[in-house]
N, C-alpha and C positions, 0 to 999 in steps of 0.2 A: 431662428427668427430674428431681426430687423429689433431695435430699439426703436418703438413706437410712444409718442405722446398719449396717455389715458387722461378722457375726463368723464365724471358722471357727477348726475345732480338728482337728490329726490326730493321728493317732502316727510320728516318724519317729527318725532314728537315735537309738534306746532314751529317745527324751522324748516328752513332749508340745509341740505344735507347735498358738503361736494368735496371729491374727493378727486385728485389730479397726482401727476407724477407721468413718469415715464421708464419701458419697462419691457423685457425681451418677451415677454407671456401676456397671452390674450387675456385680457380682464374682462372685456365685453361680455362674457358667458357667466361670469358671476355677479352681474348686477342685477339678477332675479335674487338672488340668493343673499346680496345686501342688504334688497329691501325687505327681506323675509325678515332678516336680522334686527335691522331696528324694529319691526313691525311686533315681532314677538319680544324683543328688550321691554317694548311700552306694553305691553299683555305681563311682563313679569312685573315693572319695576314701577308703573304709575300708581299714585293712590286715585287719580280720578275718573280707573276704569275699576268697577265696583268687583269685577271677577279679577281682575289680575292675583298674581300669587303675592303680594304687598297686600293688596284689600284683606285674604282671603287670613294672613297673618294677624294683620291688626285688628280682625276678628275673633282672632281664637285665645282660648282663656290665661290667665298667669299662670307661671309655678307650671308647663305641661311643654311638654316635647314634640317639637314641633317640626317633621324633616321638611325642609325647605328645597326650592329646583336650587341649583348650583350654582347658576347667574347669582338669584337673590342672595343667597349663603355670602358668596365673595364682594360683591358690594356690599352687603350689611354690615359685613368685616372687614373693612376698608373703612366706614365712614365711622365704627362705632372706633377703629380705633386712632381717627380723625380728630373727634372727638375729646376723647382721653389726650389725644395729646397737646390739644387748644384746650385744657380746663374749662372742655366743655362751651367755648363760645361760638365755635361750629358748636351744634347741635342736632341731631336729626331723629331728636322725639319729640318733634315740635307742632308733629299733624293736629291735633285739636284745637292748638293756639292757632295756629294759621286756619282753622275752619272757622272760629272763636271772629276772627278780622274780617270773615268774608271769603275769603279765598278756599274755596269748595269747592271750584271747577276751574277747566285748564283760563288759563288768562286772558286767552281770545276769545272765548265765552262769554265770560265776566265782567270784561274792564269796561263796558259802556253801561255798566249797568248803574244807578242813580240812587236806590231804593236799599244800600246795604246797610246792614245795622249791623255795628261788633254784640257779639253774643258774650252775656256773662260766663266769666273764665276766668278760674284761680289758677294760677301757676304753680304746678306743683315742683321745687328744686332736683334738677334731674338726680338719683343714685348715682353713689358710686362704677357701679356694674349692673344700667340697666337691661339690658340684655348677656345671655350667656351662651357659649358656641359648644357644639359637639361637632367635630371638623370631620371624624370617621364615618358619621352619616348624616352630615350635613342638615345636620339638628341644632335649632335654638331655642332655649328657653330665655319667656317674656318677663320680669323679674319683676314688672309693675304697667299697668293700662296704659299705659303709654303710646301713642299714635305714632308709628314710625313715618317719616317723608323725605325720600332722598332726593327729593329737587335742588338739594345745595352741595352734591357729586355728582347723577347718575347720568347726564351729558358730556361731564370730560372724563368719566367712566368709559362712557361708550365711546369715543373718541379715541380713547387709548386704544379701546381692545379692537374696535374696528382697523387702525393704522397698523397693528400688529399682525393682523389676518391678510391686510390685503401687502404687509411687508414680506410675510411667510410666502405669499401667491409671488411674489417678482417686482413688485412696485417700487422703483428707486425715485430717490430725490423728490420725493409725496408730500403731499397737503392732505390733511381730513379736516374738515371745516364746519360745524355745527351750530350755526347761528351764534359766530364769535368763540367759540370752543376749540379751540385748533391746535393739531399737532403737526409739526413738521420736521424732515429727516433729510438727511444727502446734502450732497454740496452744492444743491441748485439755493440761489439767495431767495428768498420768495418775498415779495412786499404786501408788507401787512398794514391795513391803518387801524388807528382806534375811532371809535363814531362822538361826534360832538353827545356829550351826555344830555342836551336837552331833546325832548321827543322829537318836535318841531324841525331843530336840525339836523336828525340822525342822518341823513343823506351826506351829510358833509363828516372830513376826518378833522379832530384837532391835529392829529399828528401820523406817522407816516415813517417805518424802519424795515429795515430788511434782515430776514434770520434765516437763519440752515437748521437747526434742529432744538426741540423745546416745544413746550407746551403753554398754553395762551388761555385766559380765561377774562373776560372782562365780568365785573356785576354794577352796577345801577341803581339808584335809589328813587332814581323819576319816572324814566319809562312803566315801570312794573307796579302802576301807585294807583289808588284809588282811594274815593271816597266815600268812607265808612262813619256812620254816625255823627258826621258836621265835622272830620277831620279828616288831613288825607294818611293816607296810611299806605304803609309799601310793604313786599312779599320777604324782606330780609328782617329776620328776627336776631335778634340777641338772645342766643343761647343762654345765657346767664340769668337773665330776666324772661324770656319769653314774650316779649314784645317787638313792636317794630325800634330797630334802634335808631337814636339818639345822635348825629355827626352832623359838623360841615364836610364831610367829604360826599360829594354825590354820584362820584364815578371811581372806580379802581379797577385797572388791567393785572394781573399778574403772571408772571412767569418762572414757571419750575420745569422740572426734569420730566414731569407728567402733567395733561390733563387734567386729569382728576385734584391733584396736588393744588393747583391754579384754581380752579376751580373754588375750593374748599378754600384757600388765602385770599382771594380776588375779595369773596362776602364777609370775611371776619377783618378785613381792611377798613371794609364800610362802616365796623362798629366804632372803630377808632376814631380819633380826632386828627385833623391832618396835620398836626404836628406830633402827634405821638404815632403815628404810621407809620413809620418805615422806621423809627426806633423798634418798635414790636415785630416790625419782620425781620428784622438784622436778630434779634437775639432768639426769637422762635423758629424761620428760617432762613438759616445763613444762606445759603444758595441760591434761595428765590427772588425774583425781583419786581419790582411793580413802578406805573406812572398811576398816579393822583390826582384827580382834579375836584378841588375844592368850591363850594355853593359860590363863592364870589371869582370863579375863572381861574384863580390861581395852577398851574400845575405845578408839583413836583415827581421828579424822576429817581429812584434809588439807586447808588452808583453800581447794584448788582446785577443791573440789567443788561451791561457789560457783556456778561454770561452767557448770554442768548442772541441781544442783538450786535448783528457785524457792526449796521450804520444808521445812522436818522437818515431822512431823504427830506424830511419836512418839519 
């Protein structure tokens, strides 16, 4: 077979979902089977489908063993030891605090709503070891009520594992793209922009580079905001605190070796100050890199971004 251009586009957990490359193997025959993928990812991994196997966990009691499907297992051990290793400022026992603000339902649900009130909610300082893993039968136990919610992984989660599926199937020099979640491979240069962080003009890029391979995760502090009790309030908590946090930085892109990795640095960027930001990714990860854009337009770029992109274009 002919090296052929593949593209496919769908809609899944509230984005759009597209993935490109080019590739001696027919891909067309497996994009029933993509969409099943994501389809059953948000049945395992949403807390705001009430049956998901997430829901179904953060229902069941402390202190009891819990076998979990295998998806969940690997993402909850991903993120808790995410976690662990940001002393906890990712955080992803944060489901009650984020219901506590409002945010109970997917965003596009929600965000026009007018009438929200933050619910009284004491923060309780996350443990040491709030969860514990049994990896032989994909068992965990819940070590305190804790509300698990991987909405600050489980997108450049799936981004990874899907570019890894359709890389095994023949797919060279690929994109998977998940409403800004992106990973890319091969030696095709592919141009990426970052979105102006105001809502208003996300149609437009501030900026504009081309990369061959690495993982991309942008987070926000405008778009995802709402107002909750005569304050606005956004969906990025400080783990530390359990609130919404506290920065002039209003936008952060990040770039690592993964997805998910990006992902999880892109929001715990947002807690920083934009002068102390990229001091705290150079000493927590060396490799990764990030652009910033600060509440007064400012950007700053970290010289590690080097690593991923070839060139700016803009």
């Amino acid at each position: 077979m002919l090296m052929q251009d593949y593209y496919f586009q769908c809609k899944a957990m509230d984005t759009l979902i597209e993935i490109a490359g080019t590739g001696k193997i027919d891909l067309f025959e497996w994009e029933q089977e993509i969409k099943k993928w994501f389809e059953q990812f948000e049945n395992i991994c949403s807390r705001f489908r009430p049956n998901s196997e997430l829901s179904l966990l953060n229902n069941q009691p402390t202190d009891t063993v819990v076998q979990v499907e295998p998806t969940l297992y690997q993402i909850l051990k991903k993120a808790t030891d995410f976690a662990t290793q940001t002393d906890f400022y990712f955080n992803p026992f944060l489901g009650t605090a984020l219901k506590a603000y409002g945010y109970k339902e997917s965003f596009n649900k929600m965000k026009d709503k007018s009438n929200i009130e933050i619910a009284p909610y004491q923060y309780e300082r996350y443990m040491d070891e709030p969860i514990s893993f049994l990896p032989v039968v994909n068992g965990v136990i819940k070590k305190a009520d804790y509300e698990i919610d991987l909405g600050g992984i489980a997108k450049g989660w799936s981004v990874d594992k899907v570019a890894s599926i359709v890389k095994e199937l023949g797919l060279e020099n690929g994109i998977v793209n998940a409403g800004g979640d992106i990973f890319v491979w091969g030696e095709e240069e592919r141009t990426i922009g970052v979105q102006h962080p105001a809502p208003e003009l996300s149609n437009k890029d501030i900026i504009q580079f081309k990369m061959q391979n690495g993982g991309i995760a942008t987070s926000n502090t405008l778009y995802r905001s709402w107002n909750a009790s005569g304050k606005r309030v956004h969906h990025i908590l400080n783990g530390k605190e359990g609130s919404p946090s506290q920065s002039d930085i209003v936008q952060a892109t990040a770039f690592s070796s993964t997805t998910a990795e990006a992902d999880v640095v892109a929001k715990i960027l947002c807690m920083h100050n934009f002068k102390e930001a990229i001091p705290w990714l150079t000493k927590h990860f060396p490799h990764a890199g990030c652009i910033l854009v600060k509440n007064d337009g400012q950007v700053a770029i970290s010289q590690s971004v080097k690593k991923y992109v070839t060139r700016m274009v803009m």
